[in-house]
Biopython code that builds the backbone (N, CA, C, O; Angstrom):
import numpy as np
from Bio.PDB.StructureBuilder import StructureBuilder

atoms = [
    (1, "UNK", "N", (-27.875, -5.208, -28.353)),
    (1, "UNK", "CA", (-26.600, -5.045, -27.699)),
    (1, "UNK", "C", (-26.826, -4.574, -26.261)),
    (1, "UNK", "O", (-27.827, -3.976, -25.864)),
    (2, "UNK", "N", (-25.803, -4.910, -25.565)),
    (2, "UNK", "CA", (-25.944, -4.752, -24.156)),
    (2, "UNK", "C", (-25.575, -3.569, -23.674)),
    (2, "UNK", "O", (-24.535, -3.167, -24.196)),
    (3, "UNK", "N", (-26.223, -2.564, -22.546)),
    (3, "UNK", "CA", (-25.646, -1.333, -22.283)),
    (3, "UNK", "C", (-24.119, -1.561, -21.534)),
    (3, "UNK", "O", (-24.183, -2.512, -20.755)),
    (4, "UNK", "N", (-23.068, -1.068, -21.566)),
    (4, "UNK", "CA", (-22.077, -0.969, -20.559)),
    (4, "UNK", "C", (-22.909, -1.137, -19.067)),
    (4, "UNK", "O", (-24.099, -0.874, -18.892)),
    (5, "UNK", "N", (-21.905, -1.669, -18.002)),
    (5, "UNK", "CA", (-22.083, -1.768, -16.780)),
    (5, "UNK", "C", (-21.621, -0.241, -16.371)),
    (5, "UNK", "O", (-20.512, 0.106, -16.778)),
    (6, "UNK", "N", (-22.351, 0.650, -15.637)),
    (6, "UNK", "CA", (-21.545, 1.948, -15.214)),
    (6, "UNK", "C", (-22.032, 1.563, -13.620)),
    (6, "UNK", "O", (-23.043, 1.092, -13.098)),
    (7, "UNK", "N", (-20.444, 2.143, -13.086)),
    (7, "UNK", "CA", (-20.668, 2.139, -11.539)),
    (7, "UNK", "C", (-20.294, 3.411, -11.237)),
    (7, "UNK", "O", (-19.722, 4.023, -12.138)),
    (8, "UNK", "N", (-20.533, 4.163, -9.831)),
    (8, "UNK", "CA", (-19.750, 5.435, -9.408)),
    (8, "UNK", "C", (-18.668, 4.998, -8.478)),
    (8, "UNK", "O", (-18.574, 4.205, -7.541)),
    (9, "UNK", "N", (-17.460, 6.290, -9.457)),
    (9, "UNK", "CA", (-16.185, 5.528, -8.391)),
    (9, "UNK", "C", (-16.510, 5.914, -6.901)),
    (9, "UNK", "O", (-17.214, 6.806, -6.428)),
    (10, "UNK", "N", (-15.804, 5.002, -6.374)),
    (10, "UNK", "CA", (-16.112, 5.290, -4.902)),
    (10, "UNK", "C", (-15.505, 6.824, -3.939)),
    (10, "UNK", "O", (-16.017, 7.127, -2.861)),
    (11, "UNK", "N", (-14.615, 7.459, -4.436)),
    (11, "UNK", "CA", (-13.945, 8.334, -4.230)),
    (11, "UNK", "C", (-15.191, 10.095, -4.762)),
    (11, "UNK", "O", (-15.662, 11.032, -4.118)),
    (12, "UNK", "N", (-15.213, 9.696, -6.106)),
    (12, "UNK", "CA", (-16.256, 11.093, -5.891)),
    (12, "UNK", "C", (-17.797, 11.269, -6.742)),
    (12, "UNK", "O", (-18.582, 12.161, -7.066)),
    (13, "UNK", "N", (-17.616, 9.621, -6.863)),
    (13, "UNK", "CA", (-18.804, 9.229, -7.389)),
    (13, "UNK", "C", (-19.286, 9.361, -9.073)),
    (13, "UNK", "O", (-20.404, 9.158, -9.546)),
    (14, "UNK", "N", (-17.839, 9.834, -9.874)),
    (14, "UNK", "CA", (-18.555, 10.329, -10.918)),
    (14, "UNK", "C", (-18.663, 8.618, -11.512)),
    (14, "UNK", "O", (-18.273, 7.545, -11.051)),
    (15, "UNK", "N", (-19.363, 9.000, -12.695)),
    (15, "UNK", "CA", (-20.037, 7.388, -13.247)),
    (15, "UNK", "C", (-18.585, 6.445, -13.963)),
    (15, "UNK", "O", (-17.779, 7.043, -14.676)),
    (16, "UNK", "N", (-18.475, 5.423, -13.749)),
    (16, "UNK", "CA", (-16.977, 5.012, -14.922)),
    (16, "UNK", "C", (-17.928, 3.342, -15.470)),
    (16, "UNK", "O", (-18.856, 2.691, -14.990)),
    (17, "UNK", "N", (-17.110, 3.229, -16.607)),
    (17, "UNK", "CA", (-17.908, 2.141, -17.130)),
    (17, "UNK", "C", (-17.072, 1.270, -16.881)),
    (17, "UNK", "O", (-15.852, 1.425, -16.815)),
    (18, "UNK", "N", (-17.792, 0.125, -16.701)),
    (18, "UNK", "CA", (-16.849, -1.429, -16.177)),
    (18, "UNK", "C", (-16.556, -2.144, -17.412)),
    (18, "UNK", "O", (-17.414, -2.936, -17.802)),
    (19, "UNK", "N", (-15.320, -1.977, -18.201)),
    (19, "UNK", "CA", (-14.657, -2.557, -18.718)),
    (19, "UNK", "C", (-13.247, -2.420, -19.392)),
    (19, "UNK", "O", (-12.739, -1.695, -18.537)),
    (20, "UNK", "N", (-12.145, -2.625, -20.428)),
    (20, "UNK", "CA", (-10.840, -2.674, -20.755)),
    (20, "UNK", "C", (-10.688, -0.897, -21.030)),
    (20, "UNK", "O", (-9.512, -0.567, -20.877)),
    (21, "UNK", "N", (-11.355, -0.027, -21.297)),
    (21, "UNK", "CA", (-11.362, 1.378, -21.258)),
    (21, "UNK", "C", (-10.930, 1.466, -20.122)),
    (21, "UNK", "O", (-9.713, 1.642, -20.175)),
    (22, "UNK", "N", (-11.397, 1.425, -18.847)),
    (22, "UNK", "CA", (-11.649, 2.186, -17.342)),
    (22, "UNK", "C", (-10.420, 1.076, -16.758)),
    (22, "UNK", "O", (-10.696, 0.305, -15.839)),
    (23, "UNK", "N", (-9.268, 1.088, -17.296)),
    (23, "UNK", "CA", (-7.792, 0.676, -16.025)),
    (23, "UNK", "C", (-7.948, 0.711, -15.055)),
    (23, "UNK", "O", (-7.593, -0.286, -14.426)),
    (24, "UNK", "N", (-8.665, 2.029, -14.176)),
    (24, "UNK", "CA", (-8.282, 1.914, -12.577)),
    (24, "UNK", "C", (-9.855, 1.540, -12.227)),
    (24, "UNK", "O", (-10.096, 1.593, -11.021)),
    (25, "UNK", "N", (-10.965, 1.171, -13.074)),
    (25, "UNK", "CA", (-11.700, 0.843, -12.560)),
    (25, "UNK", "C", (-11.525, -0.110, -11.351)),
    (25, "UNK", "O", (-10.653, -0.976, -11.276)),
    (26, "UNK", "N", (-12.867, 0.275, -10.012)),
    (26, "UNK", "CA", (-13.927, 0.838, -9.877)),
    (26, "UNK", "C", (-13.686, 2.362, -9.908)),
    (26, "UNK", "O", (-14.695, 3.067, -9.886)),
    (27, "UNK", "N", (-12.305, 3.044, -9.964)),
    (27, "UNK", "CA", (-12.023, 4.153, -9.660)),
    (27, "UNK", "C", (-12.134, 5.150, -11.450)),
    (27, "UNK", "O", (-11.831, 4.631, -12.525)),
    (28, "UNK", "N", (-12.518, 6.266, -11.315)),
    (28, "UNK", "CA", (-12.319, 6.942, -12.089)),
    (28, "UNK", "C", (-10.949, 7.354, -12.708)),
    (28, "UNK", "O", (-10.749, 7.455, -13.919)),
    (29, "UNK", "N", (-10.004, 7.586, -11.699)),
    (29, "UNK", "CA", (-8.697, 7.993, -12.250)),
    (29, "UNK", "C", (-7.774, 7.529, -11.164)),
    (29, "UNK", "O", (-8.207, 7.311, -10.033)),
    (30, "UNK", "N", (-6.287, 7.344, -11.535)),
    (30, "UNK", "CA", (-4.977, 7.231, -10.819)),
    (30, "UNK", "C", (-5.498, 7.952, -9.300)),
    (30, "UNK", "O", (-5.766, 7.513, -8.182)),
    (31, "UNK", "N", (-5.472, 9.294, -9.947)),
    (31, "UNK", "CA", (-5.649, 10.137, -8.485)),
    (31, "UNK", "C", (-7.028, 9.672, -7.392)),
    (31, "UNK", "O", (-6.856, 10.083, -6.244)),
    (32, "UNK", "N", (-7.991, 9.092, -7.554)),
    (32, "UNK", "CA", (-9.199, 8.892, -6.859)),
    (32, "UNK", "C", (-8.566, 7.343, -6.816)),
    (32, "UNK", "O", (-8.873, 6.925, -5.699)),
    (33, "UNK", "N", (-8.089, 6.676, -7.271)),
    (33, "UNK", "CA", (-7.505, 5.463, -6.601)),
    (33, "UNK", "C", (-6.529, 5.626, -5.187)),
    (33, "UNK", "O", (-6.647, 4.992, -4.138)),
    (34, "UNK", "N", (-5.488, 6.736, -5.539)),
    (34, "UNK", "CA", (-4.443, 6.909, -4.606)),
    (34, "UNK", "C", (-5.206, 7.739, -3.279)),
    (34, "UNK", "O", (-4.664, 7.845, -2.179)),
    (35, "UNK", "N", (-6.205, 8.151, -3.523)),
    (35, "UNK", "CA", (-6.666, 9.048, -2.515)),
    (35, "UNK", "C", (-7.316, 8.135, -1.445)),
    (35, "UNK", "O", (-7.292, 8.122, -0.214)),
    (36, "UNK", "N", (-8.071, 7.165, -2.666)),
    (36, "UNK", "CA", (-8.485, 5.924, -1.894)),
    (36, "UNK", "C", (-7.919, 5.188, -0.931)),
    (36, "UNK", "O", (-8.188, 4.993, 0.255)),
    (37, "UNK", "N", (-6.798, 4.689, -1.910)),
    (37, "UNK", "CA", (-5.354, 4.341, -0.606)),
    (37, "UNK", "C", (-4.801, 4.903, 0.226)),
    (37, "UNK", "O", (-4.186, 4.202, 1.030)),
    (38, "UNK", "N", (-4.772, 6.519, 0.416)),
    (38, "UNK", "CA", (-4.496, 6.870, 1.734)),
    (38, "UNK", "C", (-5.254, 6.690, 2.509)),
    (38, "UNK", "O", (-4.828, 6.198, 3.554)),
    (39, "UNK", "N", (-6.261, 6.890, 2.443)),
    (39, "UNK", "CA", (-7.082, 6.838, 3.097)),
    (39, "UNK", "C", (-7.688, 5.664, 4.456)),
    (39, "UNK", "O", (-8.258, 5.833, 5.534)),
    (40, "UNK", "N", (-7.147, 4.363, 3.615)),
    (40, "UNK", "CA", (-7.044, 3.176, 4.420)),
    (40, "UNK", "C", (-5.630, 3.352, 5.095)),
    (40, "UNK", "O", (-5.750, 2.970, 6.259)),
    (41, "UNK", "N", (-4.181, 3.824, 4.818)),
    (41, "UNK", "CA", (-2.874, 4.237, 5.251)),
    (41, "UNK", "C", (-3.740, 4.870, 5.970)),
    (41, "UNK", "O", (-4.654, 4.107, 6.281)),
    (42, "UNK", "N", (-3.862, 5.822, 6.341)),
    (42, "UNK", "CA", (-4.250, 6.420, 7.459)),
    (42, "UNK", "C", (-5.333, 5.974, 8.611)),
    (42, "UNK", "O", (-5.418, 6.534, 9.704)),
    (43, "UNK", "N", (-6.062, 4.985, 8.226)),
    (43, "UNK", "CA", (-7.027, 4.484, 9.077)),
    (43, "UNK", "C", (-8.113, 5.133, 9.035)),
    (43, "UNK", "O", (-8.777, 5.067, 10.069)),
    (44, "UNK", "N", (-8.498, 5.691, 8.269)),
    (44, "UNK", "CA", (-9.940, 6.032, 7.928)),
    (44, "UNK", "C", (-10.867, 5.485, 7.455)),
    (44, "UNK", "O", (-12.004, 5.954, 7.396)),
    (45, "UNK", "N", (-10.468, 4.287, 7.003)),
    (45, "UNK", "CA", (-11.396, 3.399, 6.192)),
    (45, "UNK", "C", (-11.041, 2.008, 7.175)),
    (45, "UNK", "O", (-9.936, 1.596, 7.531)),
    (46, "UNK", "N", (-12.732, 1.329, 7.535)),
    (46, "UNK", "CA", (-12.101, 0.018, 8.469)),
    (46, "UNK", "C", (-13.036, -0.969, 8.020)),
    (46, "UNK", "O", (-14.034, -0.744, 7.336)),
    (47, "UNK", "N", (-12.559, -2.322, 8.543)),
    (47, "UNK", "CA", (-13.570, -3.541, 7.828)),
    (47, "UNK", "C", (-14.065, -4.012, 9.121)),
    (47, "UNK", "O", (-13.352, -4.654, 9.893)),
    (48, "UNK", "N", (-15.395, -3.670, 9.386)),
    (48, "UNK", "CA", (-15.886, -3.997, 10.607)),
    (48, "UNK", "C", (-15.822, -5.450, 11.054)),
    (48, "UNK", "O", (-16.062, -6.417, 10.331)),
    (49, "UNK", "N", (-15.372, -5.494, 12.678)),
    (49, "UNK", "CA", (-15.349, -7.003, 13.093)),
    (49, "UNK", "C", (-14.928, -6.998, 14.211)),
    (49, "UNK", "O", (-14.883, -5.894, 14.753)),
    (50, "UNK", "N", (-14.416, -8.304, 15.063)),
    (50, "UNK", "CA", (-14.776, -8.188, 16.254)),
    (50, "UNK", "C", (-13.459, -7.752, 16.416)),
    (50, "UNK", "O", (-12.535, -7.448, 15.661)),
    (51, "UNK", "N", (-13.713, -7.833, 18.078)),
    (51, "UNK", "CA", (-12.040, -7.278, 18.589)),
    (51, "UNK", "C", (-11.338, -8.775, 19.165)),
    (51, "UNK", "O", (-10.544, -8.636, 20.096)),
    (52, "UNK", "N", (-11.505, -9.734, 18.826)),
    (52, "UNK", "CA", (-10.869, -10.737, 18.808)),
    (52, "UNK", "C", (-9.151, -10.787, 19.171)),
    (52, "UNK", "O", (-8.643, -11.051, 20.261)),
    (53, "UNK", "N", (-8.506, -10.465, 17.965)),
    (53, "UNK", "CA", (-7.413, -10.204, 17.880)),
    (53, "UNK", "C", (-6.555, -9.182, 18.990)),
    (53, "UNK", "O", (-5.371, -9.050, 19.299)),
    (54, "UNK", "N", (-7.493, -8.722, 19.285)),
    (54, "UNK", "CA", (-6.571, -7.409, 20.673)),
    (54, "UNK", "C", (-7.624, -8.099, 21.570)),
    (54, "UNK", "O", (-7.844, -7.279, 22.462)),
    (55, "UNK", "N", (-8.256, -9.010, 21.745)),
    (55, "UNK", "CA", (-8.382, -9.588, 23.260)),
    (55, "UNK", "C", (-7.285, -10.693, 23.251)),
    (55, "UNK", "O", (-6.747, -11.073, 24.292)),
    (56, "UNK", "N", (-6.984, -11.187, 22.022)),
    (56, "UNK", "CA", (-5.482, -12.335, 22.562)),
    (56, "UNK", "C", (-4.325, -11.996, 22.521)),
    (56, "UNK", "O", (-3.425, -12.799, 22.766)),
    (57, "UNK", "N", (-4.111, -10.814, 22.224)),
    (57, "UNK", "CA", (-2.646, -9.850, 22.334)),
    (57, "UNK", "C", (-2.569, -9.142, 23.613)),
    (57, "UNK", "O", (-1.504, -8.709, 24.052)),
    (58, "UNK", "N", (-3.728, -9.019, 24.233)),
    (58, "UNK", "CA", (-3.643, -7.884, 25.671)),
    (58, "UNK", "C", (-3.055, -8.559, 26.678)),
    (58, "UNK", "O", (-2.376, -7.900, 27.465)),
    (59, "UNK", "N", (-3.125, -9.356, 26.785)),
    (59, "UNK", "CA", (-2.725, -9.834, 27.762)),
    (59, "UNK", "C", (-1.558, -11.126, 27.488)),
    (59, "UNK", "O", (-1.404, -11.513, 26.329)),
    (60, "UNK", "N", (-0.690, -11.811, 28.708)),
    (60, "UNK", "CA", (0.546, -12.379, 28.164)),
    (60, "UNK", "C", (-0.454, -13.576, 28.089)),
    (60, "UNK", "O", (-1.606, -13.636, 28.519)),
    (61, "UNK", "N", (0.417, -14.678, 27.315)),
    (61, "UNK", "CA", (-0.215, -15.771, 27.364)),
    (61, "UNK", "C", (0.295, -17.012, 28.073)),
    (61, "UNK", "O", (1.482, -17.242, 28.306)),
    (62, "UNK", "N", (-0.537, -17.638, 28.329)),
    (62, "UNK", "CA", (0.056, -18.917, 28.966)),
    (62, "UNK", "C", (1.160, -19.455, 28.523)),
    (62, "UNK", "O", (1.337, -19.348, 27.309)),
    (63, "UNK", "N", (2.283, -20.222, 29.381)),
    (63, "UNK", "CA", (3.307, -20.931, 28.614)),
    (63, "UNK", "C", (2.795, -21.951, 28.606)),
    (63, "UNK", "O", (1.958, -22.456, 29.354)),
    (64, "UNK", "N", (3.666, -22.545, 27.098)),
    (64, "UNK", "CA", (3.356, -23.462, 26.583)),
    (64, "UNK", "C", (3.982, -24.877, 27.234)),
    (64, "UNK", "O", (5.071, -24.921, 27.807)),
    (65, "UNK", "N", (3.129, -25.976, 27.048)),
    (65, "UNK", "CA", (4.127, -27.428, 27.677)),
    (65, "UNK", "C", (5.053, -27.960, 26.572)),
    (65, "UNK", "O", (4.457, -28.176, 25.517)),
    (66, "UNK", "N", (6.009, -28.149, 26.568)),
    (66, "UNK", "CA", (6.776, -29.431, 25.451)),
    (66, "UNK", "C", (6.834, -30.518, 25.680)),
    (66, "UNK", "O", (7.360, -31.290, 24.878)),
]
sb = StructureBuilder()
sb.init_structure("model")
sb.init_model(0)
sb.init_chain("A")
sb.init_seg("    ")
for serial, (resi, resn, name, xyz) in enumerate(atoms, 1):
    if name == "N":
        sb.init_residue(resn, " ", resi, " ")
    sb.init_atom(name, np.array(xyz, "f"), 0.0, 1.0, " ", f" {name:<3s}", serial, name[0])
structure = sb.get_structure()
């Protein structure tokens, strides 16, 4: 038989096993999920990449032809 998959939740690391037991898996509990989510709400958590998007917003853009 196969061991369970255990990962640490990302919030405080304790171990949770990956499967129909663990609901909020990767998270240990409700609360280390929601903490999780503020956390991105607040901008503490970012997905690295370019600045693309705020170099074509800074400035106005050309008008368009019809």
């Amino acid at each position: 038989m196969k061991q369970p998959l255990t990962v640490a939740c990302p919030t405080c690391r304790a171990p949770v096993e990956w499967g129909p037991q663990s609901p909020h898996r990767p998270f240990c509990s409700e609360r280390c999920k929601l903490i999780d989510l503020g956390a991105w709400a607040a901008e503490e958590h970012a997905i690295p990449g370019d600045s693309l998007e705020g170099e074509l917003f800074s400035e106005e853009l050309p008008p368009r032809g019809h």
